[in-house]
Structure formats: structure tokens, C-alpha cells
Backbone as JSON Lines, residues from 0, in Angstrom:
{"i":0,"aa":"X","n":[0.84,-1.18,0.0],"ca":[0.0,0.0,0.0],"c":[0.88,1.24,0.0]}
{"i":1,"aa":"X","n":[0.55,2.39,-1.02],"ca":[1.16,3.2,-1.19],"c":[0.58,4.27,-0.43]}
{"i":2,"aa":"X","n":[1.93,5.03,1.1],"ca":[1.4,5.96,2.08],"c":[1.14,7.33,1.11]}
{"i":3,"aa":"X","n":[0.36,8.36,1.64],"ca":[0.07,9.33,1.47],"c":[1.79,10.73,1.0]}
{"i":4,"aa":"X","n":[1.96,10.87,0.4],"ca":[3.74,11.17,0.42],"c":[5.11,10.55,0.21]}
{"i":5,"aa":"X","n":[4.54,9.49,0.01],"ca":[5.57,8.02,-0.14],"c":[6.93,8.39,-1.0]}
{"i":6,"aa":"X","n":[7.7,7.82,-0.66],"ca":[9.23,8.0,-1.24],"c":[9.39,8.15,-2.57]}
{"i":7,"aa":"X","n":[9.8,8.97,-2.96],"ca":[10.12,9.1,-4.68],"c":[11.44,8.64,-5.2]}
{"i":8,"aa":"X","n":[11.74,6.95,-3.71],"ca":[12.65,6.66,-4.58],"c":[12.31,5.17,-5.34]}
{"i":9,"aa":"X","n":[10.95,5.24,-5.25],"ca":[10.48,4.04,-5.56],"c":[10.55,3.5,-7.22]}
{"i":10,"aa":"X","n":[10.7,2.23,-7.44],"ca":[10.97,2.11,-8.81],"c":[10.16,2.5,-10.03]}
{"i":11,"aa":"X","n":[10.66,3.2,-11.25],"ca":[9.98,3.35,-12.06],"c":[9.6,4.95,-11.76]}
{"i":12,"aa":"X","n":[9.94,5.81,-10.48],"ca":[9.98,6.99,-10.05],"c":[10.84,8.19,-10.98]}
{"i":13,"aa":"X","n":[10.84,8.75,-12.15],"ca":[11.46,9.49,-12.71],"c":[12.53,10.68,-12.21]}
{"i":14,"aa":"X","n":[11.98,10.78,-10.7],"ca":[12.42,12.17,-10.12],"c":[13.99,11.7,-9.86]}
{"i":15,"aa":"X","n":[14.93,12.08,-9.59],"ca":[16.36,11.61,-8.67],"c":[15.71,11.06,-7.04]}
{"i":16,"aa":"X","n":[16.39,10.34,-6.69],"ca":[15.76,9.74,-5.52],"c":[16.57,10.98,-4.24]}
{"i":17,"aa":"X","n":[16.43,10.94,-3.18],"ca":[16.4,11.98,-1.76],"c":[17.46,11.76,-1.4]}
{"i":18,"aa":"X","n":[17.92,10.38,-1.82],"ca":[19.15,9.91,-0.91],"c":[18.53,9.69,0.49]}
{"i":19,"aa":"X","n":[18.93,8.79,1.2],"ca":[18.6,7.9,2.45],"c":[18.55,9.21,3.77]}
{"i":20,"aa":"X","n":[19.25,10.3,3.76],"ca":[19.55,11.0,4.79],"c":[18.13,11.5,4.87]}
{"i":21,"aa":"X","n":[17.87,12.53,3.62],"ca":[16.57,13.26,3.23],"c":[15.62,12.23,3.4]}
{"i":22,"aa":"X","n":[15.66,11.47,2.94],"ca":[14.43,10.45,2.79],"c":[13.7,10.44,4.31]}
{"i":23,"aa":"X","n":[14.56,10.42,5.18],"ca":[15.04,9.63,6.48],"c":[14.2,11.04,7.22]}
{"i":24,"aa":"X","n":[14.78,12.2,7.24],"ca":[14.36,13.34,7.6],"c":[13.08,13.5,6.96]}
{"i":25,"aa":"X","n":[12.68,13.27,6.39],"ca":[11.55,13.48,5.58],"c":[10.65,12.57,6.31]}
{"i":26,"aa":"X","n":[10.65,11.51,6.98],"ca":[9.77,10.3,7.84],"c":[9.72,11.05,9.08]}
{"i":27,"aa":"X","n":[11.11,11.62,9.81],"ca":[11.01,12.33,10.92],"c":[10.11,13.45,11.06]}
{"i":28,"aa":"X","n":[9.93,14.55,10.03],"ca":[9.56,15.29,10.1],"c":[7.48,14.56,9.75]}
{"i":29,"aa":"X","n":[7.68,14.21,9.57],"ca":[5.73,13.3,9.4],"c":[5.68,13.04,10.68]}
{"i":30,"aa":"X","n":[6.91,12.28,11.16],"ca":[6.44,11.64,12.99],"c":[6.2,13.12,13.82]}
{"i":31,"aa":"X","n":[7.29,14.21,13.44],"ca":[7.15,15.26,14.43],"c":[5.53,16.02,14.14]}
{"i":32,"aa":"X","n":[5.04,15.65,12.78],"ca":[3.83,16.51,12.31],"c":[2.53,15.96,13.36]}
{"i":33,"aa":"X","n":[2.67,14.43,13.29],"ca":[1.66,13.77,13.97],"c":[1.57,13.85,15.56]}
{"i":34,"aa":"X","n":[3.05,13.79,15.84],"ca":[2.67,14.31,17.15],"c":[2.69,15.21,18.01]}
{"i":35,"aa":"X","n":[2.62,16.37,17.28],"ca":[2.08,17.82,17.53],"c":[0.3,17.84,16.61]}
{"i":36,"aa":"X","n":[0.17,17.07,16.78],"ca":[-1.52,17.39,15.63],"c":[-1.97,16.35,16.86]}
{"i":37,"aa":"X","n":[-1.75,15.1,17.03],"ca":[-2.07,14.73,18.14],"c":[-2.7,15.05,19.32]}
{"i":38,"aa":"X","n":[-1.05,15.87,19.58],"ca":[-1.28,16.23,21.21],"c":[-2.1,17.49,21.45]}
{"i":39,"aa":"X","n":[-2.13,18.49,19.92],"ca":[-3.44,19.38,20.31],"c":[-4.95,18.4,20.2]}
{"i":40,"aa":"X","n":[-5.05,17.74,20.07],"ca":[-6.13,16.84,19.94],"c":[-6.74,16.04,21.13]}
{"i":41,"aa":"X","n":[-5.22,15.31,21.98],"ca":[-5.45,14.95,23.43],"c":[-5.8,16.27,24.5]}
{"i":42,"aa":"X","n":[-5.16,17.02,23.93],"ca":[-5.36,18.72,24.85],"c":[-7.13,18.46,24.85]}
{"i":43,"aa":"X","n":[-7.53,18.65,23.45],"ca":[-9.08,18.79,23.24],"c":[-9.82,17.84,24.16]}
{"i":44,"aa":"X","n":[-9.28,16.65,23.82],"ca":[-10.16,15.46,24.46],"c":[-10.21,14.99,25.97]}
{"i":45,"aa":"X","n":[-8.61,15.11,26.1],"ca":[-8.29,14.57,27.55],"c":[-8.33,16.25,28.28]}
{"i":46,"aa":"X","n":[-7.81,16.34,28.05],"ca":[-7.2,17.58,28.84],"c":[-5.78,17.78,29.36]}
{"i":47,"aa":"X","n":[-4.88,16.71,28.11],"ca":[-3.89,16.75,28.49],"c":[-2.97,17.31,27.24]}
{"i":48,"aa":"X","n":[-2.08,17.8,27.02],"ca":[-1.09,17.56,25.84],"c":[-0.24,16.33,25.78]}
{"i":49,"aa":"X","n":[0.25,15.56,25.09],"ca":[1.31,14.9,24.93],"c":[2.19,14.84,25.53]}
{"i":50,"aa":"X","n":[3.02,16.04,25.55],"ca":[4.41,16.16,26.7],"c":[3.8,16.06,27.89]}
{"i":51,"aa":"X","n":[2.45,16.85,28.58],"ca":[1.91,16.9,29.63],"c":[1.8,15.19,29.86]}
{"i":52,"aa":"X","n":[1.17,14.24,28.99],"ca":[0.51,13.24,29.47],"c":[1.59,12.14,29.68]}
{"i":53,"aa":"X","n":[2.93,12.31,29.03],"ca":[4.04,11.75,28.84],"c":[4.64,11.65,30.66]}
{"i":54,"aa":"X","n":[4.52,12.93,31.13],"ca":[5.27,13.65,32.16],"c":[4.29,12.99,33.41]}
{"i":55,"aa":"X","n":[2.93,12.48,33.31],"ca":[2.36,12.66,34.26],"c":[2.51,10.61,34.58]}
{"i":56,"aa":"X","n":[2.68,10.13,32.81],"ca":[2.94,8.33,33.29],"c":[4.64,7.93,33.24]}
{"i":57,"aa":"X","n":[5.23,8.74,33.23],"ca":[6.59,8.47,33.59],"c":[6.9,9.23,35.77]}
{"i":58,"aa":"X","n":[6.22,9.84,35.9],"ca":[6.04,10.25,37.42],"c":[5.58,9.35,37.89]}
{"i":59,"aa":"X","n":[4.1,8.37,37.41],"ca":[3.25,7.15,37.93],"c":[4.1,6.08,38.03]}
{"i":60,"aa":"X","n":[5.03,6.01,37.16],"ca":[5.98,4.77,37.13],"c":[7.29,5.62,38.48]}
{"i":61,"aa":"X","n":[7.52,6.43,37.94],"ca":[8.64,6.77,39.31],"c":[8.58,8.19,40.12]}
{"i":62,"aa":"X","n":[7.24,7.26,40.98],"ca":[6.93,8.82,42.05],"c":[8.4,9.03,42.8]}
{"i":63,"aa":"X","n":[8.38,10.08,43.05],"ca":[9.48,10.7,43.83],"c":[10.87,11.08,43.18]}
{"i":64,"aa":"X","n":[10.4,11.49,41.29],"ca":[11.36,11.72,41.08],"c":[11.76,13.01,40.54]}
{"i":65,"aa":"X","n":[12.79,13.12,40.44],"ca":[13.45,14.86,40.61],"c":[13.08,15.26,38.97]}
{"i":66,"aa":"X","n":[13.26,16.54,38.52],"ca":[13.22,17.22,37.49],"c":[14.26,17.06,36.64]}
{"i":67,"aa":"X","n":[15.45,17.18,37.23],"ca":[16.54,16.93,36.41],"c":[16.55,15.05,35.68]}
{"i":68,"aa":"X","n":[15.99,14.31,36.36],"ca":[16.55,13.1,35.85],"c":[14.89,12.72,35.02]}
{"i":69,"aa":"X","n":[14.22,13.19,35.35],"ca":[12.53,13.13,34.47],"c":[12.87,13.59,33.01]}
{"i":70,"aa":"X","n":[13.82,15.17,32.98],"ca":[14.19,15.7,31.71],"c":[15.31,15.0,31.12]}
{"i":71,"aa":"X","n":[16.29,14.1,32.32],"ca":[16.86,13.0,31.17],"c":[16.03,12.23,30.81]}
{"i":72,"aa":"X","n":[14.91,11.23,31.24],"ca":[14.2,10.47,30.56],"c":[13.44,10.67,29.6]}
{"i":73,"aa":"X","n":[12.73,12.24,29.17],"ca":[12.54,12.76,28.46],"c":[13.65,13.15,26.82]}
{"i":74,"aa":"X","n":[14.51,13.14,27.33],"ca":[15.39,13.98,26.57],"c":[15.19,15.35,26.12]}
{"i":75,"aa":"X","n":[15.48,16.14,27.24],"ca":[14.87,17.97,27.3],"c":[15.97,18.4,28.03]}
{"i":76,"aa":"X","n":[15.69,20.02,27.72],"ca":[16.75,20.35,28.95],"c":[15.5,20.72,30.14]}
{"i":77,"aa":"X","n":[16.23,20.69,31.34],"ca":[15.48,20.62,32.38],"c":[14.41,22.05,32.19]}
{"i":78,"aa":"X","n":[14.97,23.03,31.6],"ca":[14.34,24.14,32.03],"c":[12.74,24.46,30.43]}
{"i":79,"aa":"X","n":[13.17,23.35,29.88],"ca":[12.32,23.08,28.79],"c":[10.64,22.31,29.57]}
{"i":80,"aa":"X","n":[11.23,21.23,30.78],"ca":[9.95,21.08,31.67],"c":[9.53,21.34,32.66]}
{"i":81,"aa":"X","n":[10.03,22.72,32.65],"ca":[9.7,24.02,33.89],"c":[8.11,23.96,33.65]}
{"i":82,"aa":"X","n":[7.84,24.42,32.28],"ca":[6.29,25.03,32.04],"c":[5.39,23.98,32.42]}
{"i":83,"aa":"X","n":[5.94,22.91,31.94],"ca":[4.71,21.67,32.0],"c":[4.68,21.26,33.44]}
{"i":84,"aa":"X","n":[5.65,20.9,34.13],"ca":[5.75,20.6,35.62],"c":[4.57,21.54,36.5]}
{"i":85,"aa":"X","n":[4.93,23.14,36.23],"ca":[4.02,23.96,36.92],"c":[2.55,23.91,36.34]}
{"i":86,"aa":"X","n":[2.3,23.69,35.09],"ca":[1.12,23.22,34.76],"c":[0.42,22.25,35.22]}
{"i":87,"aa":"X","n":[0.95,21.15,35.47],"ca":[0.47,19.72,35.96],"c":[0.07,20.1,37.62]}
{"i":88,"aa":"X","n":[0.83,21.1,37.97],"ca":[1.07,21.19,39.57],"c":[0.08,22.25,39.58]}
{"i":89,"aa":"X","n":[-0.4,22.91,39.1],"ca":[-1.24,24.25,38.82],"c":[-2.87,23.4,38.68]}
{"i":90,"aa":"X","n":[-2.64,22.26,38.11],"ca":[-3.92,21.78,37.64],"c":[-4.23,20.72,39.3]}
{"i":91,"aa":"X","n":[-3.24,20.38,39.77],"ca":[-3.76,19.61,40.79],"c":[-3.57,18.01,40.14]}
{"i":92,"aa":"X","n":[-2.61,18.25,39.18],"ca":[-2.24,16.5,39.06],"c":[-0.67,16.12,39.48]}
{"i":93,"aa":"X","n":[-0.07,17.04,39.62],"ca":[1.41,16.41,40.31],"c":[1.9,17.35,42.09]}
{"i":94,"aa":"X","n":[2.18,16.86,42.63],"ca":[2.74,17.31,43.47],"c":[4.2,17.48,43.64]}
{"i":95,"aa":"X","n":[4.61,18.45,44.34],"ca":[6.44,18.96,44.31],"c":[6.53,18.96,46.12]}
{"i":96,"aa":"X","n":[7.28,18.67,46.31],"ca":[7.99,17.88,47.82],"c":[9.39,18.33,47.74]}
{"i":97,"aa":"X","n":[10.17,19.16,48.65],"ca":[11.33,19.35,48.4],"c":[12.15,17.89,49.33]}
{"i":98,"aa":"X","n":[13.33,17.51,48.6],"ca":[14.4,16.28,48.45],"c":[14.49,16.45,50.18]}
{"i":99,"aa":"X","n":[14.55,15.12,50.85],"ca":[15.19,16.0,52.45],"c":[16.71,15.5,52.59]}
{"i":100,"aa":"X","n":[17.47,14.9,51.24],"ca":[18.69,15.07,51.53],"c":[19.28,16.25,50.86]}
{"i":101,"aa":"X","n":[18.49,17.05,49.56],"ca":[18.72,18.34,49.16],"c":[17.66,18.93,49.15]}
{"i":102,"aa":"X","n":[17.6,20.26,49.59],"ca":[16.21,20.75,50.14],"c":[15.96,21.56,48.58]}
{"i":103,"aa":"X","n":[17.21,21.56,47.75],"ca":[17.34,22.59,46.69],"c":[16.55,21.54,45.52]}
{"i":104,"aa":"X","n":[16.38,20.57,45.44],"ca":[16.12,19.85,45.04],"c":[14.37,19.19,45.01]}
{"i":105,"aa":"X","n":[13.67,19.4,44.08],"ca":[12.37,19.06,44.41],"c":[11.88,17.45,43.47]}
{"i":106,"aa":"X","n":[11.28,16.84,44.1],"ca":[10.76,15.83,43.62],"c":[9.58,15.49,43.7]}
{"i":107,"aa":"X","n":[9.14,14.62,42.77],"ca":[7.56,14.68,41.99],"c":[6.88,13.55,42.31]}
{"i":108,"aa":"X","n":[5.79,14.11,42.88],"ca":[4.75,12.76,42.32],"c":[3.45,12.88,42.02]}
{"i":109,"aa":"X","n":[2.66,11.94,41.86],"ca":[1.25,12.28,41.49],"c":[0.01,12.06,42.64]}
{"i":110,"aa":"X","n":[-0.57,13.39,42.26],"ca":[-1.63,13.79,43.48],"c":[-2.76,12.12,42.77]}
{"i":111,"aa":"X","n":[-3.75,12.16,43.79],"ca":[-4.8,11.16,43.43],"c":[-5.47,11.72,41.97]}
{"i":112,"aa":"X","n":[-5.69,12.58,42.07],"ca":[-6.17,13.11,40.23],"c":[-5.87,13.07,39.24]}
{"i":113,"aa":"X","n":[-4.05,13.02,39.61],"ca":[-2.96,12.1,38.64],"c":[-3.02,11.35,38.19]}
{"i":114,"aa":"X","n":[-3.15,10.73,39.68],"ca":[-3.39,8.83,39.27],"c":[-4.44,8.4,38.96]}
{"i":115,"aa":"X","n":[-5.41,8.94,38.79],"ca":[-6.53,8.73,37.33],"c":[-6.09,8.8,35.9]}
{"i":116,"aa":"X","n":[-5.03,9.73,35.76],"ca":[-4.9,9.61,34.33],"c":[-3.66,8.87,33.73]}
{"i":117,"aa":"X","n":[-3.23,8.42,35.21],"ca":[-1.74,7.52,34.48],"c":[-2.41,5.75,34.23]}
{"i":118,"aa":"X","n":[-3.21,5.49,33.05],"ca":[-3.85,4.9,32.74],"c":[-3.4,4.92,31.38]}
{"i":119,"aa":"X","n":[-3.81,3.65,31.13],"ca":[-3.36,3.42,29.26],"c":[-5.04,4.3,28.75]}
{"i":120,"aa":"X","n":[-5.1,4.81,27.76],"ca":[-6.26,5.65,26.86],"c":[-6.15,5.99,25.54]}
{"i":121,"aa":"X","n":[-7.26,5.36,25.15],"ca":[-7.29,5.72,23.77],"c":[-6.98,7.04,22.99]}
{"i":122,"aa":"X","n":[-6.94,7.51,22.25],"ca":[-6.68,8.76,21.71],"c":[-5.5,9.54,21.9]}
{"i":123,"aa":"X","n":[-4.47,8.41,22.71],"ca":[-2.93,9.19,22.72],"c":[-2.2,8.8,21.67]}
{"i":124,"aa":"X","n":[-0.61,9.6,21.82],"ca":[0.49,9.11,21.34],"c":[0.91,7.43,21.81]}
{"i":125,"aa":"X","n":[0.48,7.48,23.11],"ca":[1.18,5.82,23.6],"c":[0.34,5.03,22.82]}
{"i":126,"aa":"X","n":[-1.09,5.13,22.74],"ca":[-1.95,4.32,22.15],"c":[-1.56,4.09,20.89]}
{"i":127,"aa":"X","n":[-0.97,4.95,19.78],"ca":[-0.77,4.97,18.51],"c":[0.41,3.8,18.54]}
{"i":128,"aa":"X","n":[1.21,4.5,19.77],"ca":[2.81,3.83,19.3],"c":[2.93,1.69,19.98]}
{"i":129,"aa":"X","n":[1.6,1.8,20.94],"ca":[1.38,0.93,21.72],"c":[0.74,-0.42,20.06]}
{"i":130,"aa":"X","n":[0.01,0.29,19.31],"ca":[-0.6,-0.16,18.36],"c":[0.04,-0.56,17.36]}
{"i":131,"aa":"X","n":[1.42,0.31,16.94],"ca":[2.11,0.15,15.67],"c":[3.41,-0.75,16.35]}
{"i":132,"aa":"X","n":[4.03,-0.87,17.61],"ca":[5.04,-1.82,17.97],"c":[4.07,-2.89,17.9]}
{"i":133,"aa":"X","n":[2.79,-2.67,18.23],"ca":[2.18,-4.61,18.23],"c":[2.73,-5.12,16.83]}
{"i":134,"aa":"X","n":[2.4,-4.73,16.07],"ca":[2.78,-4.75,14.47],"c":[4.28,-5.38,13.96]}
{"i":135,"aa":"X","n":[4.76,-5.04,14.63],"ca":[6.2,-5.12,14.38],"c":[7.06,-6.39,15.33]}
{"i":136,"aa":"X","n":[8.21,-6.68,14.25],"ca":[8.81,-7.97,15.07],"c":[9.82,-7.44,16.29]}
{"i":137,"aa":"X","n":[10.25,-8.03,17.2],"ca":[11.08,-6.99,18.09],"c":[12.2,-6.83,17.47]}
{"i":138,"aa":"X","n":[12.93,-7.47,16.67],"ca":[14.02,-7.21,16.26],"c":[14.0,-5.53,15.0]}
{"i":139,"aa":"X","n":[12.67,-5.75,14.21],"ca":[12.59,-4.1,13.94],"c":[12.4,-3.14,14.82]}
{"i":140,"aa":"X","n":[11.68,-3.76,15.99],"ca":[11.19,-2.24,17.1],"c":[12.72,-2.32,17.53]}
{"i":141,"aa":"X","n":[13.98,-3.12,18.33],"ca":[15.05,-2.93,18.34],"c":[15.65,-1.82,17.53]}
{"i":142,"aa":"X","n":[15.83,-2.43,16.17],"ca":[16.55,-1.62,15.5],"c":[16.3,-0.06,15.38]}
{"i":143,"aa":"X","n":[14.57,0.48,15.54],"ca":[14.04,1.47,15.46],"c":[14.43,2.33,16.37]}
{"i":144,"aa":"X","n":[14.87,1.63,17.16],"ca":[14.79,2.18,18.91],"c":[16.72,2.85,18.66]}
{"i":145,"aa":"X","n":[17.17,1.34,17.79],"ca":[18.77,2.1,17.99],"c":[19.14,3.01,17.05]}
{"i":146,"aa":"X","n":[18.47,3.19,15.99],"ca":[18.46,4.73,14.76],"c":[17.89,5.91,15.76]}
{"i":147,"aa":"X","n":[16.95,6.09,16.25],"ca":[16.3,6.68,17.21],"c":[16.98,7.17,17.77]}
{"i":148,"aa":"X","n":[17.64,6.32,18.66],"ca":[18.42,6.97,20.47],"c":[19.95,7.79,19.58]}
{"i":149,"aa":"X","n":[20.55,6.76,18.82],"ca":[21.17,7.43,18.11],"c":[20.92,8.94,17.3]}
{"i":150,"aa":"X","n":[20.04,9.13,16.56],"ca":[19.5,10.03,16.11],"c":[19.38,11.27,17.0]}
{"i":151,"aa":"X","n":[18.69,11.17,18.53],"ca":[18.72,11.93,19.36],"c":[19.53,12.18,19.8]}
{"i":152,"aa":"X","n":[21.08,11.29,20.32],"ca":[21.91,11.76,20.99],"c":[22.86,12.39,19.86]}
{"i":153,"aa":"X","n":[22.65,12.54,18.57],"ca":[23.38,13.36,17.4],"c":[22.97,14.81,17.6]}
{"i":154,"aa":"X","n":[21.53,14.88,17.76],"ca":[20.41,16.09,17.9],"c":[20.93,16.74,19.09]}
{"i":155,"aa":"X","n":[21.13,16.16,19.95],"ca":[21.33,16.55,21.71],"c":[22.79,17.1,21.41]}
{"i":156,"aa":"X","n":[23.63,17.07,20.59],"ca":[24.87,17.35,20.38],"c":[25.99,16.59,21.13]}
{"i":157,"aa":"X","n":[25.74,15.25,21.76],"ca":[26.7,14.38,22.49],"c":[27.45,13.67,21.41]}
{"i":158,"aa":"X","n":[27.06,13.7,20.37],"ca":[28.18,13.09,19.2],"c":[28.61,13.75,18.49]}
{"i":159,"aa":"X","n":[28.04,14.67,18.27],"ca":[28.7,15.73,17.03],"c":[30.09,16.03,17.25]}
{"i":160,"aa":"X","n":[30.88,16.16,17.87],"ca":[32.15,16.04,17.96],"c":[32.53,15.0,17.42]}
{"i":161,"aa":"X","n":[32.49,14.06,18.01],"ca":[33.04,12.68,17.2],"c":[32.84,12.34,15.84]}
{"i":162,"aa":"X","n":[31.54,12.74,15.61],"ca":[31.2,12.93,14.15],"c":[31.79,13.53,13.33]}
{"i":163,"aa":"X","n":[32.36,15.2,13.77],"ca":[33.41,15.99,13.16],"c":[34.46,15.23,12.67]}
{"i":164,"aa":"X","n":[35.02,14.68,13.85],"ca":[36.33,14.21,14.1],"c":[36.41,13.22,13.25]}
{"i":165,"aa":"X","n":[35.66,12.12,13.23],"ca":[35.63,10.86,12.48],"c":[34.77,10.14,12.56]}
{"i":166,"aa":"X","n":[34.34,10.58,10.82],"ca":[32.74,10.27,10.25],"c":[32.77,8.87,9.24]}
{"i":167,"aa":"X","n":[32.16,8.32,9.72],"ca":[31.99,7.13,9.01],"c":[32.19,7.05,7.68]}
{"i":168,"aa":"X","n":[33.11,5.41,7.4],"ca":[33.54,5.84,5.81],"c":[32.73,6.03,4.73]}
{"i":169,"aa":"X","n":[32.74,6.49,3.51],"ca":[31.23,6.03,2.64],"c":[31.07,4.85,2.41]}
{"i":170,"aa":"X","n":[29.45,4.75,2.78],"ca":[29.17,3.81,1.73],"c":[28.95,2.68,3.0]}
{"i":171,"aa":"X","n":[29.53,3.33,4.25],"ca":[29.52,1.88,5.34],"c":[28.14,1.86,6.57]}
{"i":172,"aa":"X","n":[28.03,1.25,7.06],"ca":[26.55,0.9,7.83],"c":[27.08,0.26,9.43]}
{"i":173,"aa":"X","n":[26.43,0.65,10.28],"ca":[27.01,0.41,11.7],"c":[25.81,-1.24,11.47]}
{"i":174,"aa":"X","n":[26.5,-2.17,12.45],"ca":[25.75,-3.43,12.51],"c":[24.59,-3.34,13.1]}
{"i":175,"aa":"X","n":[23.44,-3.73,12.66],"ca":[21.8,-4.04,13.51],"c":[22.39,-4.57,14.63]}
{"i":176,"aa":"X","n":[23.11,-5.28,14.92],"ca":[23.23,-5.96,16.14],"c":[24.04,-5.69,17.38]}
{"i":177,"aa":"X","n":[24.38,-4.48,16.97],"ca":[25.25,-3.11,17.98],"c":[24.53,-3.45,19.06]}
């Protein structure tokens, strides 16, 4: 089945093909479309956004945890989930407790109103992504996962140095089984 935008490097395609990078960016940028169209959509329905609803079942899984290590699990900078934290806490779904071995330090968890919504629900991002890994063998959701983390920690700028320094030869492919 041919998707809506589908690759023009497909055979019998007249155009020059994108090359794998573009191509590649070109899928990313559809995933980033959907889940910003989404999450104004869960806003509508739930009353949550995406990042919001993300923030409130990663707290359900680890109440009592700090900001700084929530925005590593995220991959944000901390001060990127300033807004949403005080939102969630503004709405009466997370609570902030200062650390009592660092008082400078605040850690999170979820009020009972929270924990109503740290529930699996239809009409999210998890639901979509919960739906399309069923689909898939683990060895592709693997591999997806290691273009991905990779991908981000290029984005995050933790490789780009190395990348400068010494960029893979042409033409060569890191192993699936890294």
C-alpha cells in the first residue's frame, strides 16, 4: 500500500531519488507533524497535551522523582519542563515535595487526580505507538529504537564532535546488532 507522500525513490519513479539521509528526515519530520496534531487533539479530548501526558505516566511509574533526571528520561533540557511541571502542579495532578537530603532539590509525584490519568487511553500518542510496535517484530522495534536513540543523541549534540572528528567511511553501515 502506497502511504500518502511516499518515497520518490520508488521504482519506475522518474524524479532523482532523496538519498537515504533526506528520505530519512523526511519520515522524521511526518512523525514530528503527527505528534504535535495529536497532542493538540489529546489537549481537546483529555485535557492533556502529549508532553503533559508523557510527564504525568513516567512520574506514575517513578513517584518521587526529581526534574533533572525526568528531563533526562525525556530527553529535554530541564528548564524546557519548567512550564509543564508547573502546569500539571497548577492543575492539581502532580505534586512537588522538596528532596530532604537536598532541600534545593524538588521531587515529583502524582496527586490522586494524577493517578486517574496515568492509565493506558485511547486517543494518545502511547496508544498509537502501543498499536504500531504490536505490528512489528522486536528485532525491527530494536533496530528502530537504535536509529532513534542514536538520532537523538546526534540532535542533543553528544556526538557531534566525534562525528566531526571521524565520520563514518562512505558507503559503510554500523551493525543491527550493535
Amino acid at each position: 500500500m502506497k502511504a500518502t507522500g511516499s518515497s520518490n525513490t520508488e521504482a519506475g519513479d522518474k524524479d532523482a531519488p532523496l538519498g537515504e539521509a533526506l528520505e530519512f528526515m523526511r519520515l522524521v519530520w511526518a512523525v514530528d507533524h503527527g505528534l504535535q496534531s495529536l497532542s493538540k487533539r489529546m489537549e481537546a479530548t483529555l485535557g492533556l497535551t502529549g508532553p503533559q501526558r508523557l510527564v504525568v505516566r513516567l512520574v506514575g511509574r517513578f513517584p518521587g522523582i526529581s526534574a533533572g533526571k525526568l528531563a533526562q528520561l525525556m530527553h529535554v533540557h530541564p528548564s524546557t519542563l519548567t512550564g509543564v511541571l508547573k502546569r500539571l502542579e497548577k492543575r492539581g495532578l502532580l505534586e512537588r515535595k522538596s528532596d530532604p537530603l537536598d532541600a534545593r532539590r524538588a521531587l515529583f509525584q502524582l496527586t490522586q487526580a494524577g493517578r486517574t490519568l496515568d492509565v493506558p487511553a485511547s486517543g494518545t500518542v502511547e496508544a498509537a505507538v502501543t498499536r504500531v510496535l504490536g505490528r512489528m517484530t522486536r528485532a525491527r522495534i530494536v533496530g528502530a529504537q537504535e536509529v532513534l536513540t542514536a538520532l537523538a543523541d546526534e540532535l542533543g549534540g553528544r556526538n557531534a564532535v566525534e562525528g566531526a572528528v571521524s565520520p563514518p567511511a562512505s558507503g559503510s553501515r554500523r551493525s543491527a546488532s550493535r
